[in-house]
C-alpha positions in Angstrom: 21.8 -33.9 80.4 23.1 -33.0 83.9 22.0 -29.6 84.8 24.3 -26.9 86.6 23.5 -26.6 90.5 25.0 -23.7 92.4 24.9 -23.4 96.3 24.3 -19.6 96.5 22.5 -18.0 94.0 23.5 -15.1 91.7 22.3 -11.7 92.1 22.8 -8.7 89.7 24.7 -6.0 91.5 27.1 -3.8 90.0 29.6 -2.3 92.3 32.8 -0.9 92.4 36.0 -3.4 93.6 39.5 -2.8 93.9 41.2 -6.4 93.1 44.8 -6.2 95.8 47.0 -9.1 94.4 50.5 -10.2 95.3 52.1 -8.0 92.7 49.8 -5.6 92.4 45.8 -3.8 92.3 43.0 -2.6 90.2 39.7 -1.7 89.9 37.1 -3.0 88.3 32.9 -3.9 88.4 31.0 -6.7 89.6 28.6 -8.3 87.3 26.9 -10.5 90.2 27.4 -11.3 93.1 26.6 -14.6 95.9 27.5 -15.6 99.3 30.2 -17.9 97.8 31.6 -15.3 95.4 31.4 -12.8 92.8 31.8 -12.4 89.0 34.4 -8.8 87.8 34.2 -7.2 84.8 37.6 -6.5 83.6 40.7 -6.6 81.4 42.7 -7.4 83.8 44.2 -11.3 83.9 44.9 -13.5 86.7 45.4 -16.9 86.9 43.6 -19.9 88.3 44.3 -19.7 91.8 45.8 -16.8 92.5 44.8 -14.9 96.3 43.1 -11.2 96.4 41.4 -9.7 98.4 38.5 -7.5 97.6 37.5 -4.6 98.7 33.8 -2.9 97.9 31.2 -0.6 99.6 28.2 -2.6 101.3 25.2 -0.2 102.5 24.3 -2.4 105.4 28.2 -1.8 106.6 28.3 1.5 106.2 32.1 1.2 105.1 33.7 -1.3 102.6 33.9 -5.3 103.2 37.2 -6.7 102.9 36.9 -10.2 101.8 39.6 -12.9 100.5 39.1 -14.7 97.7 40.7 -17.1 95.3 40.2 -16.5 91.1 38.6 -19.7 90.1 38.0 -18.7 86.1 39.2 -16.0 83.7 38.0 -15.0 80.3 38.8 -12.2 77.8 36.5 -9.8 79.9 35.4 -11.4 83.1 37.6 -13.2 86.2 35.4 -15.6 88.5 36.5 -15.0 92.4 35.3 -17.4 95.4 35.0 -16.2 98.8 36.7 -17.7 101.7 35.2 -17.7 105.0 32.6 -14.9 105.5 32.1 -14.0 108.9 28.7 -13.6 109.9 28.6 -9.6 109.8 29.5 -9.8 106.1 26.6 -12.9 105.0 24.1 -10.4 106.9 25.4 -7.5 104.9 25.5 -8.9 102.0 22.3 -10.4 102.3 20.8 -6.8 102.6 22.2 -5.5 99.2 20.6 -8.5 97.8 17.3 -7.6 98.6 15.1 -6.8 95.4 18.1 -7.9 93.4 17.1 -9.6 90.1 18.5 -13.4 90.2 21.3 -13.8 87.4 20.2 -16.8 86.1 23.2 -16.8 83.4 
């Protein structure tokens, strides 16, 4: 049985994200989120591959990070987005709102 490797691990952190897509926006709550991405609770659908950007308050910014991403996986409840490039600011940042954040090890 192969086991499931990820490069960044998975931390619990609910925040609040507004989705911006060609063709539209929405809001919506992070389940977890990594370095290489994060996991959105919502109704909303997009398909495999499509651009956003996200937008979401970090503490260690003081302001919201603006990141791009591509939707890698959608379910009934749940899209899956991965980051593109990070600059260094926002792995720093991001880093510090994972501090004493329980791993999601689902």
């Amino acid at each position: 049985m192969t086991q499931e490797r990820r490069v960044h691990e998975r931390y619990e952190r609910r925040v609040k994200v507004v989705v911006t897509y060609e063709g539209g926006k929405f809001e919506c709550i992070s389940r977890n989120i990594s370095l290489g991405g994060m996991l959105l609770a919502t109704e909303s659908t997009l398909p495999y591959g499509t651009p956003v950007q996200l937008a979401f308050y970090v503490p260690a910014l003081k302001d919201d990070a603006n990141i791009a991403g591509v939707v890698r996986w959608q379910k009934d409840d749940s899209i899956g987005v991965q980051f593109g490039s990070l600059r260094a600011r926002e792995v720093w940042a991001l880093n510090q709102l994972f501090k004493d954040a329980p791993v999601d090890r689902s």
